[in-house]
DRENTORRO-575457 format. One record per residue (C-alpha): residue number from 0; x, y, z. Coordinates in nm, 4 decimals. Each point is the difference from the previous one (the first is absolute). Last residue first. Layout:
% DRENTORRO-575457
nudren:px:py:pz
NUM:X:Y:Z;
...
END
This chain:
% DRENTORRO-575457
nudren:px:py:pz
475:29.8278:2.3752:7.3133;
474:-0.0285:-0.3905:-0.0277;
473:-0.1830:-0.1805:0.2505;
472:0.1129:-0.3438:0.1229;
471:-0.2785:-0.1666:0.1490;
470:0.0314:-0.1408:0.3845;
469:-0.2582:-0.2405:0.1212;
468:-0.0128:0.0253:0.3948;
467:-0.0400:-0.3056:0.1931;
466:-0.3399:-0.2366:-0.0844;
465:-0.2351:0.0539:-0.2386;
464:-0.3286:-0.0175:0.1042;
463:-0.1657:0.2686:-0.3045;
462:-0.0212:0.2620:0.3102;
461:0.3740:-0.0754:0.1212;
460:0.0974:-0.0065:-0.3312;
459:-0.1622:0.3670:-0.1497;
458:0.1569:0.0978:0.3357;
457:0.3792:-0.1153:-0.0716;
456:-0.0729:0.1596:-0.3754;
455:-0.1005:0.3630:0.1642;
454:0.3224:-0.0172:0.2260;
453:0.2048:-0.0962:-0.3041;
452:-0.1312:0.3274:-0.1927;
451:0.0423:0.2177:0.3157;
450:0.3316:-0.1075:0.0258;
449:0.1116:0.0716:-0.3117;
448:-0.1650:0.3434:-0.0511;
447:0.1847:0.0785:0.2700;
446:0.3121:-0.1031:-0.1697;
445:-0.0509:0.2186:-0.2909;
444:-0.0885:0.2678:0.2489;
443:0.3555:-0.0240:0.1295;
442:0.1523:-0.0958:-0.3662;
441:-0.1762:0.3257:-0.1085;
440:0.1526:0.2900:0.3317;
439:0.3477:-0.1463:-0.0296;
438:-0.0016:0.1076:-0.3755;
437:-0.0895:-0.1656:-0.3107;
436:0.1181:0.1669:-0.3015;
435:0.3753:-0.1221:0.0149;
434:-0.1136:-0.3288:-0.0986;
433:-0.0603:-0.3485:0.1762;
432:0.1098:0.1253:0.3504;
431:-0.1021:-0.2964:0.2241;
430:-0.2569:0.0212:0.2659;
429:-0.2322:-0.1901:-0.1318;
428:0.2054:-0.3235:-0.1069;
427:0.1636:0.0482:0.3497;
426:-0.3441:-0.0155:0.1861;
425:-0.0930:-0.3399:-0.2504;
424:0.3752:-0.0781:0.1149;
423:-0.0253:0.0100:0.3390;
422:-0.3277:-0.2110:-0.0032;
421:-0.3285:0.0475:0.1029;
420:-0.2748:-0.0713:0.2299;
419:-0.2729:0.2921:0.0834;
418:-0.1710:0.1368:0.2989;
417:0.3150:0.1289:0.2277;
416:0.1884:0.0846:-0.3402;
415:-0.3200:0.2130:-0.0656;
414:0.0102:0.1771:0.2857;
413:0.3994:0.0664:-0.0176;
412:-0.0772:0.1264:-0.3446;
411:-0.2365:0.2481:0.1264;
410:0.2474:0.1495:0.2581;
409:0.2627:-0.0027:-0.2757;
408:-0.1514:0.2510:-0.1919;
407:0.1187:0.2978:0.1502;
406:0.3593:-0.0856:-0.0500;
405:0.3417:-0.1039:0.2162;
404:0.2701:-0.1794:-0.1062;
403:0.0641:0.1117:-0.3807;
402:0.2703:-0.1726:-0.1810;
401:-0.2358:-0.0976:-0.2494;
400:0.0972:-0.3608:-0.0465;
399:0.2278:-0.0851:0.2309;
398:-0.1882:0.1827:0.2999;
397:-0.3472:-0.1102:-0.1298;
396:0.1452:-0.3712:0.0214;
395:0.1225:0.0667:0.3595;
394:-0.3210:0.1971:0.0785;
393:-0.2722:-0.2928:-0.1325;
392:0.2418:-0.2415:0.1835;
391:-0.1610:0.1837:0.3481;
390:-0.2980:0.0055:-0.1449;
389:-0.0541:-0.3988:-0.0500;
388:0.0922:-0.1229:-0.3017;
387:-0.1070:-0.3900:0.0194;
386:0.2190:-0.2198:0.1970;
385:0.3059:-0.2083:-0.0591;
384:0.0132:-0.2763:0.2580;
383:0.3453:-0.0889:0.1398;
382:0.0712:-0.3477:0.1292;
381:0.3166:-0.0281:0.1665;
380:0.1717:-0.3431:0.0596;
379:-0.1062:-0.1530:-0.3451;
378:0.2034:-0.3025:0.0765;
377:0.0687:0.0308:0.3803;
376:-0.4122:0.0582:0.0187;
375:-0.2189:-0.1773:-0.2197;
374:0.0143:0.1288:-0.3687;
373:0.0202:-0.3055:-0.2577;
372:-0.1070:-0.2642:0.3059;
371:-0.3399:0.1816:0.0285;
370:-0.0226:-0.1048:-0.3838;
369:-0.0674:0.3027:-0.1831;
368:-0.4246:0.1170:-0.1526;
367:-0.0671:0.2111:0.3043;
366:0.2823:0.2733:-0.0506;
365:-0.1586:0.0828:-0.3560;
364:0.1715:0.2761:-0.1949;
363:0.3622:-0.1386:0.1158;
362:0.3401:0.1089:0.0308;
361:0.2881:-0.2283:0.1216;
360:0.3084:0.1467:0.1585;
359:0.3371:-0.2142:0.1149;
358:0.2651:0.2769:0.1401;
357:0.3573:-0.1585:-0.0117;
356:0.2976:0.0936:0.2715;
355:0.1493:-0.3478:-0.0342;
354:0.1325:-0.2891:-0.2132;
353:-0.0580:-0.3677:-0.0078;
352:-0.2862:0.0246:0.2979;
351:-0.3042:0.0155:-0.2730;
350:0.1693:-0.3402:-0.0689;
349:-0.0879:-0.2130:0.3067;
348:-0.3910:0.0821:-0.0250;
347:-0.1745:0.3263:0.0730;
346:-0.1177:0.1825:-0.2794;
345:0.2035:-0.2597:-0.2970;
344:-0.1245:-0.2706:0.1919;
343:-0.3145:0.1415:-0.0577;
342:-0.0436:0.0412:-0.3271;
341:0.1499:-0.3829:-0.0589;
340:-0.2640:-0.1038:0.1913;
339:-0.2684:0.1975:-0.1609;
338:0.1351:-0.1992:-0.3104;
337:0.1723:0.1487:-0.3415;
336:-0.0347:-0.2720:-0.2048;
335:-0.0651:0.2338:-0.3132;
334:0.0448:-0.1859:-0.3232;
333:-0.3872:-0.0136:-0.0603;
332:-0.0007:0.3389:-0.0001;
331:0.2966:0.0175:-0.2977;
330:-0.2366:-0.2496:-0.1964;
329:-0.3121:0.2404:0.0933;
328:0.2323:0.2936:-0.1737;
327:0.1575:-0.2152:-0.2844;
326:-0.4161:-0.0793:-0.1018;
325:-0.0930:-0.3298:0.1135;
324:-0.0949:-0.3067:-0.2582;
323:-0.2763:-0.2597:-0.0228;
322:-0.2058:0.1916:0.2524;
321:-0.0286:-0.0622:0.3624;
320:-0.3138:-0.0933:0.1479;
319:-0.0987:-0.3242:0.0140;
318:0.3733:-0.1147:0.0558;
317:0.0299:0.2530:0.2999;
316:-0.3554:-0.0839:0.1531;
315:0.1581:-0.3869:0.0221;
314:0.3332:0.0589:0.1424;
313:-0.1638:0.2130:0.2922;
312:-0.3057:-0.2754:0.0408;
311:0.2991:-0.2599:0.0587;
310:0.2225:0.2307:0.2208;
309:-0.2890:0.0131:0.2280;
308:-0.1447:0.3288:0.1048;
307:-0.0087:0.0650:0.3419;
306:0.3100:0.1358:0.0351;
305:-0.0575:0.3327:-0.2090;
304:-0.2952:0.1051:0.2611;
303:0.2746:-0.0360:0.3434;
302:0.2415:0.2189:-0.2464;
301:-0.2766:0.2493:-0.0445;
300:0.0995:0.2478:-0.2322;
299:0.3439:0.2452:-0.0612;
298:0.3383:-0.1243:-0.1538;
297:-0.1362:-0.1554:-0.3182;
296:0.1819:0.2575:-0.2117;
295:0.0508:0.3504:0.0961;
294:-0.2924:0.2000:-0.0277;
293:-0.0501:0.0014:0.4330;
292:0.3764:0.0871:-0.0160;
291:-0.0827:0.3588:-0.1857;
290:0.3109:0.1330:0.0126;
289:0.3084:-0.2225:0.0898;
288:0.2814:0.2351:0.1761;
287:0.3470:-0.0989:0.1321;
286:0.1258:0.3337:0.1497;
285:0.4017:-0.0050:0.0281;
284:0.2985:0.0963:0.1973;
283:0.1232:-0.3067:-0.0180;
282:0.0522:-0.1639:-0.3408;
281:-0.2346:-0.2224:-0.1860;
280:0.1553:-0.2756:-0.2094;
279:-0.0906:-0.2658:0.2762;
278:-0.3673:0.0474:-0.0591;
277:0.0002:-0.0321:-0.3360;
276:0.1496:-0.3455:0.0156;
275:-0.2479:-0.0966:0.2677;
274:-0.2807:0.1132:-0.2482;
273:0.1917:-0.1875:-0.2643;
272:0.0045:-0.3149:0.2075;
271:-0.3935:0.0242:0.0719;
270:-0.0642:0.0072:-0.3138;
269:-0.1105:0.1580:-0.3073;
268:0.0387:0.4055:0.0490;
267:-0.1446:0.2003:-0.2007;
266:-0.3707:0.0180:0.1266;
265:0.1752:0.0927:0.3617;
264:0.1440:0.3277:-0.2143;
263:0.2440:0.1478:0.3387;
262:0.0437:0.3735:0.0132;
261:0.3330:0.0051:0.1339;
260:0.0050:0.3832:0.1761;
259:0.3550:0.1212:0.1105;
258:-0.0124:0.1942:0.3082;
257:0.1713:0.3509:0.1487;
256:-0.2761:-0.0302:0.2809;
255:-0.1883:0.2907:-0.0842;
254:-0.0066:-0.0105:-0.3391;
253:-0.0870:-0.3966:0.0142;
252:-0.2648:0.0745:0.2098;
251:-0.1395:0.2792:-0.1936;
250:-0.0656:-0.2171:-0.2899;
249:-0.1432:-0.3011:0.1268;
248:-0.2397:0.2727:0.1514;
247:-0.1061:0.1057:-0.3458;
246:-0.0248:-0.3377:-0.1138;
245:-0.2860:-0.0451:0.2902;
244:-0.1790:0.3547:-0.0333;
243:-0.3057:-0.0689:0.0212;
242:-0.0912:0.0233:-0.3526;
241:-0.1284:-0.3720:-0.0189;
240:-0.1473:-0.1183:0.3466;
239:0.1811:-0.0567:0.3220;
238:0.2380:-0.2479:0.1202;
237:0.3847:0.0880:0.0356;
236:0.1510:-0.3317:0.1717;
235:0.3307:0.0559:0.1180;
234:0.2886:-0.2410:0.1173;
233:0.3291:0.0361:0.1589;
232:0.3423:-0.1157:0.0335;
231:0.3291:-0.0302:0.1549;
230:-0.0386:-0.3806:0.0832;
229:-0.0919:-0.0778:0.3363;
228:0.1838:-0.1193:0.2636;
227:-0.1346:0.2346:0.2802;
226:0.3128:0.1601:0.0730;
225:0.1352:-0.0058:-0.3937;
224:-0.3139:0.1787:-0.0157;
223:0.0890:0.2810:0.1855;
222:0.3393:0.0254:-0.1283;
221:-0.1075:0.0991:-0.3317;
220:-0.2906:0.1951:0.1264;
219:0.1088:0.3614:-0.1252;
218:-0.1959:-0.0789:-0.3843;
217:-0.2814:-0.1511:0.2166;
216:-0.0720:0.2259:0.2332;
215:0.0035:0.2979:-0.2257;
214:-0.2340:-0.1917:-0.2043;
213:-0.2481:0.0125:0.2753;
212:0.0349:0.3447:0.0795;
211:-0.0383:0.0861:-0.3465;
210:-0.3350:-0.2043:-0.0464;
209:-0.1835:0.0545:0.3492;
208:0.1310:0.4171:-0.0873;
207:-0.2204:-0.0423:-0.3499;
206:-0.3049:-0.1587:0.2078;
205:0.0066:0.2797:0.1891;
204:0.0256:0.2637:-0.2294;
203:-0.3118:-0.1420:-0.2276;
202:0.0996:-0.1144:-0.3338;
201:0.0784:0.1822:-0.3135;
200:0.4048:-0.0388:-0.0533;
199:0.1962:0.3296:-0.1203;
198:0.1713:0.0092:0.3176;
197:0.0073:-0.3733:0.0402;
196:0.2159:0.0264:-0.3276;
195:-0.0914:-0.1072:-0.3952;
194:0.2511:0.1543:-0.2291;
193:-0.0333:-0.3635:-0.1947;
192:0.3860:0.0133:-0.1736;
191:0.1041:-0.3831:0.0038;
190:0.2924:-0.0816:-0.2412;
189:-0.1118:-0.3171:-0.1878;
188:0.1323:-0.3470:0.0300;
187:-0.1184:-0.3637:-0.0678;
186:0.0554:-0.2692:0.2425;
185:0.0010:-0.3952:-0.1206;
184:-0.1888:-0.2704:-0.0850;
183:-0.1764:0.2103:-0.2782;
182:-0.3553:0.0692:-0.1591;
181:-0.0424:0.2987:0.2596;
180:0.2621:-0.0091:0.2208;
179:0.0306:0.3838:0.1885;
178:0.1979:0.1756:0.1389;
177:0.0200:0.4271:0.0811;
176:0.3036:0.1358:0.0882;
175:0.1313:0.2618:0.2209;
174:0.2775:0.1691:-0.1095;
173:0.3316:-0.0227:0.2194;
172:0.1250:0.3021:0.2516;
171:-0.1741:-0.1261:0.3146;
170:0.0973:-0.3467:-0.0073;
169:0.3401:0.0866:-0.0717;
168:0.0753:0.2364:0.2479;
167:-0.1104:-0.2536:0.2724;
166:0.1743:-0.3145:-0.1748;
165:0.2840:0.2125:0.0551;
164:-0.0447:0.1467:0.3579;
163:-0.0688:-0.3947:0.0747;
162:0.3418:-0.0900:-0.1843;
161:0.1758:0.2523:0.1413;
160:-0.0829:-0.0399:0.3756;
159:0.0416:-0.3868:-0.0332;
158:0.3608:0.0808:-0.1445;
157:0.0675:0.2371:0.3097;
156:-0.1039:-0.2825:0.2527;
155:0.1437:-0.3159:0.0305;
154:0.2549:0.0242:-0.2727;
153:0.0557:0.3680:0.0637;
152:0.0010:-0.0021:0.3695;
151:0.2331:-0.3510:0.0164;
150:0.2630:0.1158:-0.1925;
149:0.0134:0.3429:0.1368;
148:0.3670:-0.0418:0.1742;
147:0.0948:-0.0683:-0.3682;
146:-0.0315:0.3259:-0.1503;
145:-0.2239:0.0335:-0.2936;
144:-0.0021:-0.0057:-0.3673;
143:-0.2868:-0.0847:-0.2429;
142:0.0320:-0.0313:-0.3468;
141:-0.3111:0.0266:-0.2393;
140:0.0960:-0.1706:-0.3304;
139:-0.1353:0.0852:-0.3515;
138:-0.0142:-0.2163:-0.3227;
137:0.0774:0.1281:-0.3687;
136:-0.1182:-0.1474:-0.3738;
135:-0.3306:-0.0655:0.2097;
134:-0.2576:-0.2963:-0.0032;
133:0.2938:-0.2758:-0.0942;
132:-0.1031:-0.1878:-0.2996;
131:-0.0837:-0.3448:0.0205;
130:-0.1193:-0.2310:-0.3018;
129:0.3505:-0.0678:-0.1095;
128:0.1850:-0.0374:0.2969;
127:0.3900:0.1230:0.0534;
126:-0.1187:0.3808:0.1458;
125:0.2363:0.2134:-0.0801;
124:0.1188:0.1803:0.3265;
123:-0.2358:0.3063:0.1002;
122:0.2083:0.2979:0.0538;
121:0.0670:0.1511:0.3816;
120:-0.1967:0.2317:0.2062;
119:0.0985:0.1373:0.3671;
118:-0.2338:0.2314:0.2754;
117:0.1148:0.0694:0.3094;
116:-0.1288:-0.0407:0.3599;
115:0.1632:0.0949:0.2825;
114:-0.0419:-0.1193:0.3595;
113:-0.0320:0.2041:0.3277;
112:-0.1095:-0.0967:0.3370;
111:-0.1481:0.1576:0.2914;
110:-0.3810:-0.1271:-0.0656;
109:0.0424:0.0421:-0.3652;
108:0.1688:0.2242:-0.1948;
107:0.0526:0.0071:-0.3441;
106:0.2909:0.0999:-0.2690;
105:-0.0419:0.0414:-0.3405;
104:0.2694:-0.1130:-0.2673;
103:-0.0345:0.0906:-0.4036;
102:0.2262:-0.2143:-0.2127;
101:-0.2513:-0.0903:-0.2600;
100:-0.2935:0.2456:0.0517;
99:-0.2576:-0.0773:0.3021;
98:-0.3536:-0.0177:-0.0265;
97:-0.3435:0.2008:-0.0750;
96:-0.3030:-0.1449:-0.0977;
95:-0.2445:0.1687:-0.2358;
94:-0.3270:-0.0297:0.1098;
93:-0.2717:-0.2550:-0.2170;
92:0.1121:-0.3071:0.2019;
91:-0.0319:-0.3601:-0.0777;
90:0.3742:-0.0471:-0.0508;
89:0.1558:0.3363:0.0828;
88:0.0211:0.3113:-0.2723;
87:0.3484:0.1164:-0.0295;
86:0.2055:0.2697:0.1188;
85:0.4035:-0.0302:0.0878;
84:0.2039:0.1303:0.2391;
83:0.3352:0.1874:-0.0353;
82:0.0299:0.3192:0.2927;
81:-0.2178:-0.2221:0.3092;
80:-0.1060:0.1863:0.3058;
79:-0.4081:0.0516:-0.0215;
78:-0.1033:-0.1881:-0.2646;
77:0.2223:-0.2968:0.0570;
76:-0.0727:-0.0005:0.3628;
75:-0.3740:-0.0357:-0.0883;
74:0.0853:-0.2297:-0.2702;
73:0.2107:-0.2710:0.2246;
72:-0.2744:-0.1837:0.1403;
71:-0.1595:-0.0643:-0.3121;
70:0.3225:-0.1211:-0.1511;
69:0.0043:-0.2039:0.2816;
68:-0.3345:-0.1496:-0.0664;
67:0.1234:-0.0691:-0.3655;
66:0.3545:-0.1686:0.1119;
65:-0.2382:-0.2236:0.2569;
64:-0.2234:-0.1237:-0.2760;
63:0.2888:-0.1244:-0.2362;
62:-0.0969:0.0533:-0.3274;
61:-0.0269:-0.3696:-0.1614;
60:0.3790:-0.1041:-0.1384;
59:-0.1789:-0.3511:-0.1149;
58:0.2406:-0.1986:0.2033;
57:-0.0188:0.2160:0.2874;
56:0.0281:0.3900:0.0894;
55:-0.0048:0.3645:-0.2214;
54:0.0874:0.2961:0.1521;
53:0.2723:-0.1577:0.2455;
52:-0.0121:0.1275:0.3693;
51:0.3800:-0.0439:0.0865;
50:0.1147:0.0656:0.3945;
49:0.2986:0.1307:0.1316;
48:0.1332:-0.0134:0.3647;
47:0.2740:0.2544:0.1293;
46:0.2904:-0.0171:0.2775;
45:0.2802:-0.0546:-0.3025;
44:0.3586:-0.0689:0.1825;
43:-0.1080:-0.3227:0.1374;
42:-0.1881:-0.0781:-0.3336;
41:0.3182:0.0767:-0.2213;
40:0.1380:-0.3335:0.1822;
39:-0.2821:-0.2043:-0.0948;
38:-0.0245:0.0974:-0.3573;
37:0.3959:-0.0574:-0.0238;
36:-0.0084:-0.3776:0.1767;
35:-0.2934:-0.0839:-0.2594;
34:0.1909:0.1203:-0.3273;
33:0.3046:-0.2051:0.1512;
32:-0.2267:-0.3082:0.0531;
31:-0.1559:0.0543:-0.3732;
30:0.3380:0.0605:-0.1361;
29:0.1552:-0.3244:0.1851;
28:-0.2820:-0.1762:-0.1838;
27:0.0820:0.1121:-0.3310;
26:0.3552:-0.0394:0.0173;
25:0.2522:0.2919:-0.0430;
24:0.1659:-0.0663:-0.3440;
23:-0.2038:0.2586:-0.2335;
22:-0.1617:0.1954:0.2726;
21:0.3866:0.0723:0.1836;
20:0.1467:0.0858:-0.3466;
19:-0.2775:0.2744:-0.0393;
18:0.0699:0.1060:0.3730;
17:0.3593:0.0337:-0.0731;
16:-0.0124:0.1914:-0.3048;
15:-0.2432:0.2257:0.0997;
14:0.2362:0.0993:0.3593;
13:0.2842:0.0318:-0.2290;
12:-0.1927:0.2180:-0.2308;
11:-0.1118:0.1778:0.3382;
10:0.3757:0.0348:0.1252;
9:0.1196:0.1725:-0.2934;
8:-0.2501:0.2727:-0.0181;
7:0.0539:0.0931:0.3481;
6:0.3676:0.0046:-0.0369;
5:-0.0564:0.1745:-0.2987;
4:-0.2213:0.2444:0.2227;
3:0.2659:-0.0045:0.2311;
2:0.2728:0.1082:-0.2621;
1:-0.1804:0.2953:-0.1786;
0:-0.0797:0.1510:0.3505;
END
């Protein structure tokens, strides 16, 4: 035994020697060619395919996209089979987000083939330039390994699979956000909490299932409008007066649809180039909202009226008017180009098309006072009116406010409802639990006393000529 392992040991030092004497006088391009010959004769003898998915990608070493949506993909399995994972929160996310250890392998199957995945990091090299300093002291590989006879499944196929299952996972594990760009070019971020839901909504049933089944349609109609060449989106127009419930709904659409909301400033923005600009740094998956568009700007009005005055009598009236100097906010007004034009190329024009799955909503007290061009159909391609609290609202707000369905009392406050205009949130107001004394029984009455109180004030203005229904707040 002594002998063969000296044997053993003799022949590797020989072995060393040689192969350090053959990289000192071999030349360099015979190495290459040998190097070459010996990978290509070790793949006749090895039937498997590898593939890299770098953690971070290009010239910048930006976080690849695909090595995040297959860490998505993998956490399931990691949960449920991995030994040596690791826990971290994801980008966007507020859940912890489980992946593979160094070294750990998991296998999957997918239609009758199986490939391992496994899980490699490796130090950052120095970076050489002064202003840029590598995001990580480590970086992580994914490594994929599968038999060659299912070449074409996994490149056609199984790496589609994973990066849609990814981008799946993803998307429903990240923290919605709210945007905005008040006084800026650019987004602004908060984390968006509104608890608002359809269930908690207070609008009739009917109108609610219009709404969900609509948005259903749209958030499955991917390849429906790639049929009709169309860009994946949609418009709404919520109309109705203040305390209707329009913000509210915003709200519960983004809840229910997974959404981000970009609550865009028109006032802020100065051109038409910025708008664009803005436009382009949405994502997909998104509600676009501008509240109030009949307050925004010069956007509403007669344009036929506007022509007729002469550019002559316009420069005029603006020297005879305008004071020596403008305050920084009338300055910052005057800045604003932002055209009707412009507003509606970003609707409907070439760009709304650079990206997809976007949800365009404008809010509005008065419906009448927008261009027919703002909100004709295929811009604003639903128009949903938000009504008065009729009784059937009356019982969701009741519900989420005093978690009582049924009462004696609600026979007289469906005859008043039937009389008397008001808002959700005037009923909410009255309804809510402002100290511990009140019960169920006092904000009830409270809101009787309400409605009889608004019903008296819509008389006193139908006697005194006053048209429509003149609602005072009451305090109780």
């Amino acid at each position: 035994m002594v002998e063969n392992w000296a044997w053993v040991s003799s022949s590797l030092a020989s072995y060393m020697l040689l192969w350090s004497m053959l990289k000192m006088y071999f030349p360099h391009q015979l190495w290459f060619y040998f190097a070459w010959c010996s990978r290509k004769l070790l793949s006749f003898f090895d039937p498997y395919l590898h593939f890299t998915i770098p953690e971070f990608v290009g010239e910048r070493m930006k976080r690849s996209e695909a090595f995040g949506a297959v860490e998505a993909y993998l956490s399931a399995s990691c949960s449920q089979r991995a030994r040596n994972f690791r826990a971290e929160i994801g980008k966007d996310s507020d859940r912890l987000l489980l992946s593979m250890g160094d070294n750990e392998e998991l296998t999957d199957d997918f239609q009758g083939a199986r490939v391992w995945w496994s899980s490699r990091s490796h130090p950052v090299q120095p970076s050489r330039s002064p202003w840029y300093q590598a995001p990580q002291e480590e970086r992580r590989d994914y490594h994929l390994s599968f038999h060659k006879r299912h070449r074409e499944l996994v490149i056609n196929s199984y790496l589609s699979h994973v990066l849609r299952e990814g981008r799946a996972v993803m998307a429903s594990n990240r923290q919605r956000k709210l945007f905005t760009n008040i006084e800026s070019s650019y987004w602004n971020h908060v984390p968006f909490k509104h608890p608002s839901t359809f269930d908690t909504l207070a609008i009739p049933l009917a109108k609610k299932r219009e709404i969900i089944d609509d948005l259903i349609a749209f958030r499955n109609g991917k390849d429906y409008y790639a049929k009709i060449g169309k860009a994946w989106k949609r418009g709404y127009l919520l109309y109705g007066a203040p305390g209707t419930g329009k913000s509210t709904m915003i709200a519960a659409m983004a809840n229910f649809l997974d959404y981000n909301i970009y609550d865009l400033e028109l006032t802020s923005v100065k051109s038409n180039t910025e708008l664009r600009k803005l436009f382009i740094e949405t994502t997909g998956k998104s509600i676009i909202v501008i509240e109030d568009i009949d307050c925004s700007l010069d956007l509403t009005g007669d344009r036929k009226t506007k022509k007729k005055k002469s550019a002559d009598d316009k420069e005029t009236e603006d020297k005879k008017n305008a004071p020596p100097s403008l305050p920084s906010g009338m300055e910052d007004r005057e800045k604003n180009n932002v055209t009707l034009s412009g507003l509606l190329n970003f609707i409907d024009g070439l760009w709304s098309a650079c990206g997809e799955e976007r949800i365009i909503v404008f809010t509005t007290n008065h419906v009448e006072k927008l261009d027919p061009a703002l909100i004709r159909r295929g811009r604003m391609d639903k128009h949903i009116e938000m009504p008065y609290c009729c009784f059937e609202a009356f019982k969701v707000l009741a519900k989420n406010y005093t978690d009582v369905e049924e009462h004696d009392i609600f026979g007289q406050i469906k005859e008043l409802l039937e009389e008397v205009k008001i808002t959700p949130a005037d009923v909410a107001e009255s309804l809510m639990q402002k100290s511990e004394d009140k019960g169920v029984d006092e904000r009830l009455e409270g809101l009787v006393r309400v409605l009889k109180s608004a019903k008296e004030e819509m008389q006193k203005g139908v006697v005194n000529g006053g048209g429509g229904a003149f609602m005072k707040e009451c305090k109780i």
